[in-house]
Structures are given as C-alpha cells and as structure tokens.
Rosetta silent file (secondary structure, phi, psi, omega in degrees, C-alpha in Angstrom):
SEQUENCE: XXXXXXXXXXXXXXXXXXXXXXXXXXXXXXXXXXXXXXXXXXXXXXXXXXXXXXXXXXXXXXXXXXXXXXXXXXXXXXXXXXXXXXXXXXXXXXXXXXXXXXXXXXXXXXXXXXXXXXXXXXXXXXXXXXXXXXXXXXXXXXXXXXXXXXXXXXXXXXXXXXXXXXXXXXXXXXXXXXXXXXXXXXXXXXXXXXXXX
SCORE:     score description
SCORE:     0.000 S_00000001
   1 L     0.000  -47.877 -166.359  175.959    7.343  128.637 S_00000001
   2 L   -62.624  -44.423  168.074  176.785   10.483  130.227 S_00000001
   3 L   -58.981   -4.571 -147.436  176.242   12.069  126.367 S_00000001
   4 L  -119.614  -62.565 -178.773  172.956   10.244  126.114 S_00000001
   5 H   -66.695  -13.545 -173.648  171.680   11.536  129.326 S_00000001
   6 H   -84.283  -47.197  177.000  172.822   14.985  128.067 S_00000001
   7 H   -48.983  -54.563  174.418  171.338   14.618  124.908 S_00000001
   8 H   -80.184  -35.237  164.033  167.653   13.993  126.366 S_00000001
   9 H   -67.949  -23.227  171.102  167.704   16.811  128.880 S_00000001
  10 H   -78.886  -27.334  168.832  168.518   19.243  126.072 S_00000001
  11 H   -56.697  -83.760 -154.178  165.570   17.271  123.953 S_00000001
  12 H   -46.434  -61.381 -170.436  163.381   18.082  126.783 S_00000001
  13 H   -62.938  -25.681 -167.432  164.403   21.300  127.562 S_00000001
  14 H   -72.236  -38.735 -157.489  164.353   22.050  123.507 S_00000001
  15 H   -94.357  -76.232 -172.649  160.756   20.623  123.342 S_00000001
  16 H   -47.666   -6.698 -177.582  159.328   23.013  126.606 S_00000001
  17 H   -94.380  -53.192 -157.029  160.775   26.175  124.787 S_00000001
  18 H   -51.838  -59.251 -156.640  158.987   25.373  121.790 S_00000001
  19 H   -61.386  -41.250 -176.926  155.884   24.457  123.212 S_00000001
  20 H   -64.035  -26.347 -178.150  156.009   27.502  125.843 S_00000001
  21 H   -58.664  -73.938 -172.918  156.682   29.861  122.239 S_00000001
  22 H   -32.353  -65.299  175.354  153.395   27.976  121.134 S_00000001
  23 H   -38.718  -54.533 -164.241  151.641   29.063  124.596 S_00000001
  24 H   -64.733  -48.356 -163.460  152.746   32.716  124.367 S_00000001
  25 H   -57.861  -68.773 -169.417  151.710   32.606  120.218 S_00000001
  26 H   -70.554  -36.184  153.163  148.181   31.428  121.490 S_00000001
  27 H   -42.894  -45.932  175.819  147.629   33.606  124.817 S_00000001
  28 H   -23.113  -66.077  175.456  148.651   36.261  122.035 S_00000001
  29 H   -57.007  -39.146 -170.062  145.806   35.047  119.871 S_00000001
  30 H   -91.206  -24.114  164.056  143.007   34.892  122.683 S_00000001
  31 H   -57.108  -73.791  130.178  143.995   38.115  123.599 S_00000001
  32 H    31.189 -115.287 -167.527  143.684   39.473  120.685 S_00000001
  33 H   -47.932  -46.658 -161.868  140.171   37.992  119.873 S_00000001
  34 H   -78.208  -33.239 -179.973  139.137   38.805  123.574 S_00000001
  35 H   -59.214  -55.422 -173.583  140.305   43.062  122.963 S_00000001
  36 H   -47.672  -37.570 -166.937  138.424   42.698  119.717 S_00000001
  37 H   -80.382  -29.706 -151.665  135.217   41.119  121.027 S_00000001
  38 H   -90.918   -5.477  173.832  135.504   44.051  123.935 S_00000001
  39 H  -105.345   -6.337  174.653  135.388   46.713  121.064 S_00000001
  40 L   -68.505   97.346  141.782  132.546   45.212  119.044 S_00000001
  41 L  -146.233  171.094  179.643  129.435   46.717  120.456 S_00000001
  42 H   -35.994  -14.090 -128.716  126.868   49.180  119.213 S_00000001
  43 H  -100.382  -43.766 -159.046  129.095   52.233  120.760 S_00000001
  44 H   -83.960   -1.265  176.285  131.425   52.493  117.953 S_00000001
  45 L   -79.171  138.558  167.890  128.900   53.315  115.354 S_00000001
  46 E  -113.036  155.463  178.011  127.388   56.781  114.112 S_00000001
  47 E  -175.011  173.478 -162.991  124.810   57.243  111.709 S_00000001
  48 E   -83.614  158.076  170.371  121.875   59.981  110.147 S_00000001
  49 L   -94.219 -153.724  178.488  118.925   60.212  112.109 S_00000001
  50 L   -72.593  -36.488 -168.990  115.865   60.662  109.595 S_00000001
  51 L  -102.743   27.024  162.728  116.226   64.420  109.052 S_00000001
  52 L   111.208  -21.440 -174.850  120.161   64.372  108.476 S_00000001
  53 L   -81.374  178.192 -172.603  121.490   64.592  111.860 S_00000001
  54 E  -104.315  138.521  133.647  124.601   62.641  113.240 S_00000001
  55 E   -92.709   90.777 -159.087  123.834   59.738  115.802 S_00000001
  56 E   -78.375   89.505 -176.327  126.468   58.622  118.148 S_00000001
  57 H   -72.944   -2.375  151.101  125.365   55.624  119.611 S_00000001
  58 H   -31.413  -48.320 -159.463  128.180   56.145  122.245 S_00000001
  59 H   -75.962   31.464  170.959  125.603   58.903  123.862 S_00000001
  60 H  -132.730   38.988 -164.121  123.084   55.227  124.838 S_00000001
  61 L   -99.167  102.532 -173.736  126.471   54.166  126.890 S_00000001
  62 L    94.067   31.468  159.274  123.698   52.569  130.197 S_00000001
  63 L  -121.171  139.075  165.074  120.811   51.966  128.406 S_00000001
  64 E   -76.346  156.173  176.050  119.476   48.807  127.011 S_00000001
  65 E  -116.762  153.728  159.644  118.638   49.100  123.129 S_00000001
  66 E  -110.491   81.115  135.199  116.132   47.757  121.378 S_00000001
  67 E   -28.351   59.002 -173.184  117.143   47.927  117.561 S_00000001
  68 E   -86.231 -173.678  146.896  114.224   47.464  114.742 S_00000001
  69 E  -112.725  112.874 -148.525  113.748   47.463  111.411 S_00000001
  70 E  -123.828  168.619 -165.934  110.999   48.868  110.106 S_00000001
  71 L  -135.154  115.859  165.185  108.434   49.235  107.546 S_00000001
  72 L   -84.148   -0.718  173.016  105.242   51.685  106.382 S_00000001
  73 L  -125.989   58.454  166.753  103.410   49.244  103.965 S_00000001
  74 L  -118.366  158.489  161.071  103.885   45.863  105.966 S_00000001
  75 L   -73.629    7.726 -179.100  100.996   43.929  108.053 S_00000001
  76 L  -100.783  -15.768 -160.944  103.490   44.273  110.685 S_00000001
  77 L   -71.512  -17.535  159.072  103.338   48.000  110.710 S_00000001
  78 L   -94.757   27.369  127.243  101.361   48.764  113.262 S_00000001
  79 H   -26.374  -22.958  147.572  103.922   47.567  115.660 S_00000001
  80 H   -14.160  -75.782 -177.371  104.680   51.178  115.469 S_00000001
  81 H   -63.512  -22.352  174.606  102.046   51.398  118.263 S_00000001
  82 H   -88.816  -28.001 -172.590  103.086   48.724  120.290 S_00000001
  83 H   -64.469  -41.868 -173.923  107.015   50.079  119.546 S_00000001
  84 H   -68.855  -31.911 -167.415  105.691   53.685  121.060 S_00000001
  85 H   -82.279  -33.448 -177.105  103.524   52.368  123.884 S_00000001
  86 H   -79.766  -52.182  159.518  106.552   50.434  125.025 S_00000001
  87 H   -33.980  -65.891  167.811  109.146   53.449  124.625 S_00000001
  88 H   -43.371  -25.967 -171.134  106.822   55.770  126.396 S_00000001
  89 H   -88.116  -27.544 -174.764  106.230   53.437  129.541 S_00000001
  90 H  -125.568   -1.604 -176.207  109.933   53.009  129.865 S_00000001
  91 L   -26.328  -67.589 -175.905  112.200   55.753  127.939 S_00000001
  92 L    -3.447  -46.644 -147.246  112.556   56.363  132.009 S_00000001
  93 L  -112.954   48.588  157.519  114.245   53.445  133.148 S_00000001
  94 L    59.536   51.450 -176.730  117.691   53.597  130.870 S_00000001
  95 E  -141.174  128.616  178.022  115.668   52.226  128.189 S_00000001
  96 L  -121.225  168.284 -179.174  115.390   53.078  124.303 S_00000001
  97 L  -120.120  132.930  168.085  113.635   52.244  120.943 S_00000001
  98 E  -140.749  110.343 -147.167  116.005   52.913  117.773 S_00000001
  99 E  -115.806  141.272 -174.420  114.064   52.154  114.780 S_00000001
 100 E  -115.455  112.651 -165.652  115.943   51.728  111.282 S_00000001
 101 E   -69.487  164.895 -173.596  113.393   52.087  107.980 S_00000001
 102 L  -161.773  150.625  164.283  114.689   49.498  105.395 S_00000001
 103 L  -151.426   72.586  165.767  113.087   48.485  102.533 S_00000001
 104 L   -89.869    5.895  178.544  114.463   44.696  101.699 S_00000001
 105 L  -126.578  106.644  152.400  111.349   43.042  101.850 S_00000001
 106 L    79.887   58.668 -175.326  108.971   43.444   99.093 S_00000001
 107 L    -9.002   61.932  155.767  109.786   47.095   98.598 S_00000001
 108 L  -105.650   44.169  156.068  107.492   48.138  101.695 S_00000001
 109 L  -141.666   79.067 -150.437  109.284   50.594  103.030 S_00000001
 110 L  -109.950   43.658 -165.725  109.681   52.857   99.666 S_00000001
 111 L   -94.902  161.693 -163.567  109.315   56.586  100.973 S_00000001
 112 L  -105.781 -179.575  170.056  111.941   58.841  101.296 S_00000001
 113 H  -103.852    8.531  168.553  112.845   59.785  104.762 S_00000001
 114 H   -84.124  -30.073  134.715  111.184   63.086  105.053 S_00000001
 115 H   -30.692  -67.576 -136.728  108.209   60.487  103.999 S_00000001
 116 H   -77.475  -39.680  177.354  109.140   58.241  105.860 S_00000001
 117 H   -61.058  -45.887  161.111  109.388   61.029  109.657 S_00000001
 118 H   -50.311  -78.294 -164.835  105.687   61.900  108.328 S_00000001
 119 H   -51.847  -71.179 -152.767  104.244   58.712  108.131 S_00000001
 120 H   -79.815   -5.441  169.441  105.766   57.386  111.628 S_00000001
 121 H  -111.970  -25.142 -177.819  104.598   61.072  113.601 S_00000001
 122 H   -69.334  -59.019  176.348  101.224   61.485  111.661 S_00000001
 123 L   -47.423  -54.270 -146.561   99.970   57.473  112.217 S_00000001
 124 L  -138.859   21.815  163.615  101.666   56.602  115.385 S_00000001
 125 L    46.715   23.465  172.298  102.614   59.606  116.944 S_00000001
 126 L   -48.984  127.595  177.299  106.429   57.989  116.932 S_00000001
 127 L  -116.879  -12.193 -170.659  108.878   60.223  119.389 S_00000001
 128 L   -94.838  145.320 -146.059  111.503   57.713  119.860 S_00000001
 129 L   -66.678  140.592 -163.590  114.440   57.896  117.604 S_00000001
 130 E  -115.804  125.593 -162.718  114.240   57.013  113.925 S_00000001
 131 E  -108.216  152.889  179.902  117.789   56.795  111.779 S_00000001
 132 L   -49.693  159.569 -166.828  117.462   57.210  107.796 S_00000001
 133 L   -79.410   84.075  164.076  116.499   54.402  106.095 S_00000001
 134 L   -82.946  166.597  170.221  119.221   51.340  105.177 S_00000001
 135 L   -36.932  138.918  128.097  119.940   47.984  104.048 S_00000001
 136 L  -147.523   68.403  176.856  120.073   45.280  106.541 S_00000001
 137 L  -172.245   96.553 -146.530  120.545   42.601  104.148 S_00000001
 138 L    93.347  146.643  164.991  122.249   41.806  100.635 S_00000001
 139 L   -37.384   -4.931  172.298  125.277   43.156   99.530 S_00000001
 140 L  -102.081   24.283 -168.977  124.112   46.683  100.336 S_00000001
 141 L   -82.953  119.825 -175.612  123.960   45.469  104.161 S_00000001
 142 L   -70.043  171.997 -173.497  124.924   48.847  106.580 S_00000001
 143 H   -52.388  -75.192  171.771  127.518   48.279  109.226 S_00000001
 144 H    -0.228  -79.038 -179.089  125.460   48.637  111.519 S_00000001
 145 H   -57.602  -47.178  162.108  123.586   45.736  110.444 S_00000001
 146 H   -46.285  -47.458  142.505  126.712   43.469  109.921 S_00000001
 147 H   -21.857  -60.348 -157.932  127.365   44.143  113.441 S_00000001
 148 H   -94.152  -44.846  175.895  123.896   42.763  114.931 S_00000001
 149 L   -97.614   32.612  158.136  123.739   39.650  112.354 S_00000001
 150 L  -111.015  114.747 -168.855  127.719   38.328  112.636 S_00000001
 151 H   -56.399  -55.844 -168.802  128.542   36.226  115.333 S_00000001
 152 H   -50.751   -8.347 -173.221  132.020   37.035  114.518 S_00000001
 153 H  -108.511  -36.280  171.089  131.507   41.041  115.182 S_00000001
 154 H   -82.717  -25.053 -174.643  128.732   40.582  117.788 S_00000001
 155 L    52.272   50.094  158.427  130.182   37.599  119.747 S_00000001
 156 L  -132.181  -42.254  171.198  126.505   36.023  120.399 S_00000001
 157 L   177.273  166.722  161.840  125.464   34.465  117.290 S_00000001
 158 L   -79.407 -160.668  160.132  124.663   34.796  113.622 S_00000001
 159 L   169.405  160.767 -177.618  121.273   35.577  112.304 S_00000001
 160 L  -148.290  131.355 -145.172  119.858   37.045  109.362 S_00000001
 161 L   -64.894  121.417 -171.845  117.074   39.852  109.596 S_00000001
 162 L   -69.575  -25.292 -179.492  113.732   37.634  108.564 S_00000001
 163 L  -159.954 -160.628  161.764  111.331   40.747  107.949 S_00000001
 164 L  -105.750  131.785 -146.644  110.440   43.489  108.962 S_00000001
 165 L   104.371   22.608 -174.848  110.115   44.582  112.249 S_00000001
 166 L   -74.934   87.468 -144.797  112.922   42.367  113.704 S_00000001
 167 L   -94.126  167.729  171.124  114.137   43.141  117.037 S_00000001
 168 L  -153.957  112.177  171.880  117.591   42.803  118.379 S_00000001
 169 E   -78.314  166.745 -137.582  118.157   43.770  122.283 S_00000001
 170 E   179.257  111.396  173.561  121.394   44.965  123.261 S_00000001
 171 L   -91.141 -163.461 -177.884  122.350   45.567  127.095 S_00000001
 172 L   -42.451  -21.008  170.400  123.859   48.477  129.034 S_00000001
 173 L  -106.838   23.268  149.073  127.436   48.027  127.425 S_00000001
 174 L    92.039   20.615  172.586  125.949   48.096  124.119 S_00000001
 175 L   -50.155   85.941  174.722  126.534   43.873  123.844 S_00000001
 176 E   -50.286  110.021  179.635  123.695   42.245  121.771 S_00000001
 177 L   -98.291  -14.932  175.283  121.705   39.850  123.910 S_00000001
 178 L  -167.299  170.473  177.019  118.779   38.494  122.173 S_00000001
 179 L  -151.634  145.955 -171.980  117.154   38.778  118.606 S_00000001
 180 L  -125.209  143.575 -171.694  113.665   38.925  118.387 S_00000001
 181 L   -87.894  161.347 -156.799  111.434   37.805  115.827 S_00000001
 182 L   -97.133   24.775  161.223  109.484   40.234  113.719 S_00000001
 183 L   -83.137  -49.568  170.226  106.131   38.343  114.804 S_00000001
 184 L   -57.931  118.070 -156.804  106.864   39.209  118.572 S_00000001
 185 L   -58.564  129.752  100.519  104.587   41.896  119.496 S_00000001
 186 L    43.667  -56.319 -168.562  107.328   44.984  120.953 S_00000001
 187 L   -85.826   12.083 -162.982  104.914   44.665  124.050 S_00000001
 188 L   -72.519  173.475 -167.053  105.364   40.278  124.756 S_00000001
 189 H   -86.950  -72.066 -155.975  106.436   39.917  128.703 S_00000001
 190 H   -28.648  -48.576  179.890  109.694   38.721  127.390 S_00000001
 191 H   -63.550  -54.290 -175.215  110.677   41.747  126.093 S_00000001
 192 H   -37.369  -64.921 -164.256  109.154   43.855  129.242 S_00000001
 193 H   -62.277  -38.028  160.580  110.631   41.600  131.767 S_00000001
 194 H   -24.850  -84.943  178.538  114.020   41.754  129.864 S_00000001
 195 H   -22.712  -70.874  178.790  113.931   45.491  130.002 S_00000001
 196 H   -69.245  -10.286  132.055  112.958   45.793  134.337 S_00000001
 197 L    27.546    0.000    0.000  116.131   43.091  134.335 S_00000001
C-alpha cells in the first residue's frame, strides 16, 4: 500500500512538472508574440520620398498618420483636395497626410515621380509628404504595404487595398487603427473626429 501511495504522489508530482514545463513553453510563446506585436508599427520603416530622399517614419513618433494610396488619372483623384484641405487645417495638432503613388489599378497612376511631384503641386497645390511611387498589392507588394494589410504584422486585421485612394489611420505609437475606404471623402466627420480624439 505504502508503495501504491508512493507511486501516485510521484504520478502527481511527475504530471505538475510537465504541465508547469508546458506553462513556461506557452508564457514563452505569448511573450514572444506580445514583443513582436510591440515592434510591428509604422516606426520601423524608411523609404524615398518622391524626389529621392530617405523617410524615417520614426521622425512621426506622436502623430496620428493617415496613410493613402494614390492616383493622377482616377475619378477619385481629386481627393487630392480634400487630402490637402484636411492636412492644412490640422498638420498643427500632431497630425499628418503620407500619400504613396501606386499604380495597381488600371495603370492610373503611370508617371514617373518627378511626374508624378508635378502633377500633385501644379493641380492641388499638395505640401504634405509624398513617398515614390510603389506596389501595394500583388507579388510586388512594398513592406510597407504588407505591414498595413496583415493582421499578422499589424495586429488589427487583414485587408486588401480596394483602389485607389484607400486610407489607413494609424495612432500616436504608429499602431494601425482603422482602414478607410477609398470612397470616404479625406474630409467625412469620422475621419476629423478621429483626428481631435
């Protein structure tokens, strides 16, 4: 008996180390996943602006972002004007426009970007910052862009950019917070009231 009774407390005891091994293996794991999710945000990326320079989006570290994708021969394009008129009213208040030309839909955005810097300050008097023109879609999809439509790299959701002119908001720790559709005018209360937030 006395071997019996011996037998099950070492079962027991045999069973809680495994299981606590198990525990530590999965805190391990959520740790992990939770460091990872805390280094995904807009911060770690650089990229060209339109005329060549490097863009750290570290230096937008307290600003909400607005991210677009953009076009010069779309019916969405003058969104431009609502994209400037919104930048201008609020550049102020730890708030930006970052607009990325692309041209996956229906080759409208086919211009070079020394085209492309013309076109957005001659039309629409754009001052708010414009990065050379990439993918953000198809196997040619920038980082960037992998970033704002992967849940697993964004930790909010998937999505996949419908047109052009798409928005994706992004708060003060450079965290992606909403995606916007490329119908929604730049200027809808949603966005505003987001923004004073």
């Amino acid at each position: 008996m006395k071997k019996l009774v011996v037998l099950f407390f070492a079962s027991v005891i045999l069973i809680s180390c495994k299981n606590e091994k198990k525990t530590d293996i999965v805190k391990e794991v959520e740790n992990k996943v939770e460091k990872n999710m805390e280094t995904e945000n807009i911060y770690q990326f650089n990229v060209k602006d339109l005329y060549g320079n490097d863009f750290n989006f570290e230096s937008l570290k307290g600003k909400k972002i607005m991210v677009v994708n953009t076009a010069s021969k779309c019916g969405l394009t003058p969104q431009y004007e609502q994209l400037q008129a919104l930048y201008d009213a609020h550049k102020d208040e730890n708030f930006t426009i970052i607009g990325f030309p692309a041209n996956n839909f229906a080759g409208q955005e086919p211009g070079t970007n020394a085209e492309i810097a013309s076109f957005c300050k001659e039309n629409y008097g754009v001052s708010f910052p414009m990065m050379s023109k990439v993918s953000v879609k198809g196997d040619d999809i920038c980082d960037l862009y992998k970033f704002l439509t992967q849940k697993n790299k964004n930790g909010l959701q998937d999505s996949e950019v419908a047109w052009n002119f798409q928005k994706y908001l992004l708060n003060e720790k450079g965290e992606l917070v909403k995606v916007i559709d490329p119908k929604t005018l730049p200027t809808d209360n949603s966005i505003i009231d987001w923004i004073k937030s």
